[in-house]
Steps between C-alpha positions, in 0.01 A plus 500: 500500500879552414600650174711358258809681498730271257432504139629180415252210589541158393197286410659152553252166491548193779657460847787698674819339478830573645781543188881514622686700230899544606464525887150757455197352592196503204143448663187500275233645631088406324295725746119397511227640338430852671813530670818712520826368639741801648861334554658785701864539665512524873533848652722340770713299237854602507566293152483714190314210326291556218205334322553502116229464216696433187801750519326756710566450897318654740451480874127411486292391192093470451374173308147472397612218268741200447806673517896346526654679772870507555685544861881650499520318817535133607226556796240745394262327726687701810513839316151539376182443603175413226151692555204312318195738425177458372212718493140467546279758336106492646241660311155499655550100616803334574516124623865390498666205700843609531772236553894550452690302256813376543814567245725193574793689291475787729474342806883540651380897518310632730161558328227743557148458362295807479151514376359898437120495508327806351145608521277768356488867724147345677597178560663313785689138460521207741758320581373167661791271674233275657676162374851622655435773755769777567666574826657838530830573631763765594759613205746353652345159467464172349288266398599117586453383146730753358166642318383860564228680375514893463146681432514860388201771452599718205832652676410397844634154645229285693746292658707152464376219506522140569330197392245347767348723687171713586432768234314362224454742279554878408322764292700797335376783311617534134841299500709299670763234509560153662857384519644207587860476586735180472850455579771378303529122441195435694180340334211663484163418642223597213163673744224618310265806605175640343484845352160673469340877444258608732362880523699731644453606854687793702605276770782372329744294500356226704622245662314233578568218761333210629612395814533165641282261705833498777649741767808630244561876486540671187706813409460761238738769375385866357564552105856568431596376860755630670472785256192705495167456380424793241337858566114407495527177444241223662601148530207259619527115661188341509494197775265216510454341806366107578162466652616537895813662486576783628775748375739767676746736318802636611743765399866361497654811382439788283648828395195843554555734231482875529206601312413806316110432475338253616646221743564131517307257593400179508099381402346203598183442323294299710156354418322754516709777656860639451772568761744739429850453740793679517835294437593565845129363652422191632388273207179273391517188796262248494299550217300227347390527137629574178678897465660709269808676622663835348788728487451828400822723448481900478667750299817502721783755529820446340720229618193331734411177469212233560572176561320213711582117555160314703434192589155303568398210664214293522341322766215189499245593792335166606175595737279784467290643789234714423296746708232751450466770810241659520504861697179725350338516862812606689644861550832609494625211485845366309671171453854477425653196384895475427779190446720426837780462253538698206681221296201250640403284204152582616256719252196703573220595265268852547237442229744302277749733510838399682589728775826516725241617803109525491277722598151412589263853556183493658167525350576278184538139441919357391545201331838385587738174411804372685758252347710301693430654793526377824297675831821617656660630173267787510396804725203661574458868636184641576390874514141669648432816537168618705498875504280759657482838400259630696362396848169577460516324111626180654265201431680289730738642732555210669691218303700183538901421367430138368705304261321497193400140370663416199392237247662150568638461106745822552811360556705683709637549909289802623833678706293876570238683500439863528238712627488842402255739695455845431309737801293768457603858480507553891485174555670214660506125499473219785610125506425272726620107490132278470739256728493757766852689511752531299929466633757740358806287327823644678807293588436306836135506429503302142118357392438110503205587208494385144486853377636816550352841429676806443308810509665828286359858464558689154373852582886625520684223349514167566523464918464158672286520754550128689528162397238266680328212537145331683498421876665773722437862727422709242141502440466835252669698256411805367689727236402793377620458130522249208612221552581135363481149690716250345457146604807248453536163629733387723778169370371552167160389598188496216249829620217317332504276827349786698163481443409725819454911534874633550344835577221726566473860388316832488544816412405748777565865575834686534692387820762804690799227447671367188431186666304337868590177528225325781729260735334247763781318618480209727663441869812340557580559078749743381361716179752654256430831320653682226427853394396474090757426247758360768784441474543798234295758707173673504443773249569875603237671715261145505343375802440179615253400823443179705187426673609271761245334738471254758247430831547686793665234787827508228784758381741538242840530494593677199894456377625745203762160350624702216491886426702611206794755528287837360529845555201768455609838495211657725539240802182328352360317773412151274424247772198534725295275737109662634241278685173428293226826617775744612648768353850502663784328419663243718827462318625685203881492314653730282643338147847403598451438889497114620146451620511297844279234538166588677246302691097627399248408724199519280449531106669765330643643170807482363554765272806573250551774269849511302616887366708587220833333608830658436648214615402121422180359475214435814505125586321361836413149593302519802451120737157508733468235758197517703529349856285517796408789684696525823186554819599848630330506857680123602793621379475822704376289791775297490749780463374679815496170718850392413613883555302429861666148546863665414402844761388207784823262465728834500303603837557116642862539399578814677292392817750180495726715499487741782393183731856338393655833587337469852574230555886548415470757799369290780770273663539177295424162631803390697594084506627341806804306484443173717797262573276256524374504188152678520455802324211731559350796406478761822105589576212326623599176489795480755762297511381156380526229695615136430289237517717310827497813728378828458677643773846449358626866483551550878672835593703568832468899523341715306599866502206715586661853322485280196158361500305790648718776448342627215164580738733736713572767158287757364420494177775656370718279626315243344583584160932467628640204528731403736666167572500325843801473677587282765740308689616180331416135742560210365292248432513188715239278341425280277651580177508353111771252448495563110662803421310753314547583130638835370221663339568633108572811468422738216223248345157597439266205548178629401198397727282187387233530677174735538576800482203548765478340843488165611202353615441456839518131616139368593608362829375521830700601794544231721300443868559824762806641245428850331489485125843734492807300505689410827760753453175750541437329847844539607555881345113538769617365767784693494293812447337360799812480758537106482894435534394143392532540197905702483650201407328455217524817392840526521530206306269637240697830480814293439364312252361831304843701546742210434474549146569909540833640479581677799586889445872583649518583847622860633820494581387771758 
């Protein structure tokens, strides 16, 4: 309520006229019944104008009643601005309808009406702006009807206001004021609001809004916005959601104060619990229901501030899926259900409370609701744990990894679950695949199953032991520590598909190894190993064993693919291979070395242990192969026979030898020349003979110191030789007309026939003749003292020495 600082008032009667007196403008002003009209100059006016009641002239005047008004200025309209007040005074009931008049004389200035509502101390008033609904906006702002409302809590301002919007109403403790503000020359718009008392309440001022059946957000400023709220003070917006819809809030920006006690906070009172955030927390998403929203400040330290500008939003949800799960008869058992996306339009329920994720705990019954949610928009996780503390406690050591079955209604893509299995003190655990075997998942030997399991030990952090999957060599696993199997699927696959055993455990006694892995590999198939937590490396000072067997007719061939760069600084000796049932070693490796690839006859170990590195981490991938067993005792057979074969064809070569060289010594077959054209070998055979005459070669001498000579010298004489020499007679016989053909000299003609001698001719001598040729006969009777025969040999001897060069005569 504003104070009436002039003492002249006017009490004039009828309507406000305009009165032009010499070049000043004369206005009369008839305020209505309750009100007070404040005509005041502009602060930003540069004119010196002045507003004049009678003689006195003033820059601002007060009129409660009809009052002539004079302007020393031809356009006051642009110089001053009028402020029309009423107040509203409620007792113990108030029921007012509040609606602003217009003053047609006043409208060329821009007009301000301001109703002040006052209660007693206990009492609250309402404010209800159901018929036009406010919209609040930034300082800066306008409304598009030139028309905005300004709502103030004693010294505090709620905000600004304009016409057509969500807050209906608002309820203040002990006073307040409404004001609506219209500009110059424009008309105004008459709105009418409801003013009523109510009891007061310490959440106050509240705000209330009702928001709308559509998908519009909202926003909302802080008291006093962008200045801050007061020390202490609490400032409270009440939101009233449609049946279905489902509202998020969120922080568009804010200002934390420094606070000397206490802190800042937001409240959300919901149904029937209350959430207390942070202004820098996530805020209320997906909540459906009606909720009360406030802002508390603290006592802050000087020159802090509090501030905060929201905004919420409304969504319909059209279907509704509802599930009860019901989990009193299982053990250890969790269910975790969360959105794919976290701005999915898709809303879940935990006992009709909205949740972001959900949690479903064994041995209870859940009641849970999903809106708009389709099956892939969610996932599910599941967690069991089977412990046992002690072996001899156990009730059933052994046990089977199966994925739990879940109730059709829950919505959601089941993408893991997670076995958590706690051994015994002392203690160790065993898997084995119900399948058969189980493959390790290493590059080059990838699994073609729908799932994948990873197996991880906790005991000194988090260590992977493998990643694998059904159908493959590996037919146990033991670890000596806790451990968790997690099974994934594989391409995004549902894990509610597998309906069989993934697994089969027990918990046994302590084994000497951190881990025995039991391989039974198959011929002709290569098997890839890889010491625990590969490719990072196996923990310091752990050991890791592989039982590898196969039948007796095959071997292995074990090949070390990858061994990491790793020093150790005791020459640990890491890598070792020892047949099944003995005690030495076959092959061992220090840390560092590169282990060659060995061949094992039988089955055997293959035993790791890693040290403390100084150097990098210990990293093997070991490839088996098993092939068949090579037969000894044919293989040494064979090896001595060819050894035999190779000693025998050596012996044949050098006897082949030494007969060649003999033969080299012995006089080489010698070929006859023949004029005639007949060649023969000398020997056996003779001279052959032609098919007209046999006895063609007829000799006239022969000399006998030539044929027989060699019967008249000792042995040693034998061995000389020397040539016949004679005197030369020519020969007077028959003799070749065509002359004979220079032999070639210096050509080799190798000889192309057998190399041994001819055959002798099957054919009988003839009737009374000897089988020898007739040169024989002749060379006999000759022997025998028949002259007879001289002729011929003479002519035989010419015929053998015509050929001959003669050696040079003596000159002596």
């Amino acid at each position: 309520m504003r104070s009436l600082n002039f003492s002249l008032v006017f009490l004039l009667s009828g309507v406000l006229r305009w009165i032009s007196v010499s070049g000043n403008l004369t206005l009369m002003v008839n305020p209505r019944s309750g009100a007070t009209v404040h005509i005041n100059r502009s602060q930003t006016a540069q004119s010196k104008c002045e507003v004049c009641i009678g003689k006195l002239c003033q820059p601002s005047v007060t009129l409660i009643n009809n009052t002539e008004v004079v302007f020393n200025c031809a356009h006051p309209e642009d110089v001053f601005t009028v402020e029309i007040v009423k107040q509203i005074v409620c007792s113990k009931t108030c029921n007012e309808s509040i609606t602003s008049e217009e003053y047609p004389s006043l409208q060329n200035f821009s007009r301000t009406f301001t109703w002040n509502v006052v209660t007693q101390v206990q009492n609250a008033f309402i404010l209800n702006f159901t018929k036009a609904g406010l919209r609040q906006i930034r300082p800066t702002e306008s409304c598009q009807d030139k028309h905005v409302y300004t709502v103030s809590a004693g010294r505090t301002t709620l905000g600004r206001f304009c016409r057509r919007g969500t807050i209906k109403g608002m309820k203040v403790a002990n006073e307040g004021s409404v004001s609506l503000q219209v500009p110059g020359k424009g008309q105004l718009d008459p709105t009418t609001f409801d003013v009523s008392v109510e009891d007061h309440i310490p959440l106050l001022p509240i705000i209330k809004v009702s928001l709308p059946e559509e998908e519009s957000p909202q926003e909302f400023l802080s008291p006093n916005y962008p200045d801050s709220l007061p020390d202490n003070d609490l400032v409270t917006w009440s939101f009233k959601v449609p049946p279905k819809y489902y509202t998020t809030v969120r922080i568009q920006n804010y200002t934390d104060p420094k606070c000397q006690r206490k802190d800042a906070r937001l409240e959300y009172q919901l149904y029937t619990k209350t959430m207390v955030k942070k202004l820098s927390e996530t805020q209320l998403s997906e909540y459906q229901g009606s909720f009360n929203l406030s802002l508390q400040n603290c006592l802050m330290q000087p020159s802090s501030a509090l501030s905060l500008h929201f905004s919420i939003s409304a969504i319909k949800r059209s279907s509704e899926v509802r599930c009860s799960v019901d989990l009193k008869k299982e053990k250890g058992l969790q269910i975790h259900i969360k959105k794919k996306k976290t701005k999915s339009a898709c809303v879940l329920k935990l006992n009709s409370q909205i949740q972001e994720t959900v949690t479903i705990f064994s041995s209870k019954s859940s009641y849970l609701s999903f809106y708009d949610c389709a099956e892939e928009d969610l996932l599910l996780n599941i967690n069991q744990t089977i412990a046992c503390q002690q072996q001899a406690d156990c009730a059933s050591p052994e046990f089977s990894l199966m994925v739990p079955v879940l109730e059709k209604c829950l919505l959601g893509v089941l993408q893991q679950v997670t076995w958590h299995l706690y051994v015994p003190q002392h203690g160790a655990v065993e898997l084995m695949s119900p399948l058969g075997s189980l493959q390790q998942s290493l590059p080059g030997q990838t699994c073609n199953s729908s799932v994948l399991l990873t197996m991880t030990e906790h005991d000194q952090g988090d260590v992977t032991v493998g990643q694998f999957c059904p159908q493959g060599p590996v037919h146990k696993v033991q670890i000596r520590s806790n451990i968790t199997v997690t099974a994934s699927p594989v391409d995004s696959n549902d894990l509610r598909q597998i309906t069989y055993a993934l697994l089969k455990g027990s918990f046994m006694e302590t084994i000497n190894e951190h881990y025995i892995f039991t391989v039974l590999p198959k011929k002709d198939t290569s098997v890839l190993l890889a010491t625990p937590a590969w490719p990072a490396g196996m923990r310091p000072y752990s050991t890791v064993s592989w039982i590898v067997s196969f039948p007796s007719q095959l071997e292995a061939q074990v090949v070390f693919t990858n061994v990491s760069q790793v020093s150790c600084p005791n020459q640990h000796r890491g890598i070792k291979v020892q047949k099944l049932g003995s005690r030495d070693e076959t092959y061992n490796w220090r840390i560092g070395e590169k282990p060659k690839d060995v061949v094992v006859e039988e089955s055997f170990y293959l035993n790791m242990s890693n040290c403390r590195p100084s150097r990098g981490s210990f990293s093997v991938v070991s490839q088996i192969t098993l092939l068949k067993r090579k037969n000894k005792i044919l293989s040494i057979t064979l090896s001595v026979v060819s050894v035999l074969l190779v000693l025998v064809v050596a012996v044949l070569a050098v006897v082949c030898i030494i007969n060649r060289k003999k033969k080299k010594q012995t006089a080489p077959e010698v070929s006859v020349y023949n004029p005639n054209g007949h060649a023969f070998l000398p020997g056996l055979h003779g001279i052959p003979k032609t098919t007209e005459d046999e006895d063609v070669h007829i000799y006239h001498c022969i000399d006998d110191t030539m044929v027989y000579g060699h019967l008249l010298k000792d042995e040693t004489e034998m061995n000389q030789f020397v040539p016949a020499v004679d005197s030369y007679q020519a020969f007077t016989g028959p003799t070749e007309r065509q002359p004979l053909t220079e032999p070639e000299v210096g050509v080799y003609r190798p000889f192309s026939g057998s190399q041994s001698a001819p055959e002798v001719p099957d054919r009988a001598p003839g009737q009374g003749r000897n089988p020898f040729s007739k040169d024989q006969q002749i060379a006999d009777k000759e022997i025998n003292g028949d002259n007879s025969a001289q002729n011929e040999t003479n002519t035989t001897q010419d015929l053998q020495t015509a050929p001959i060069a003669q050696p040079e005569e003596d000159d002596s």
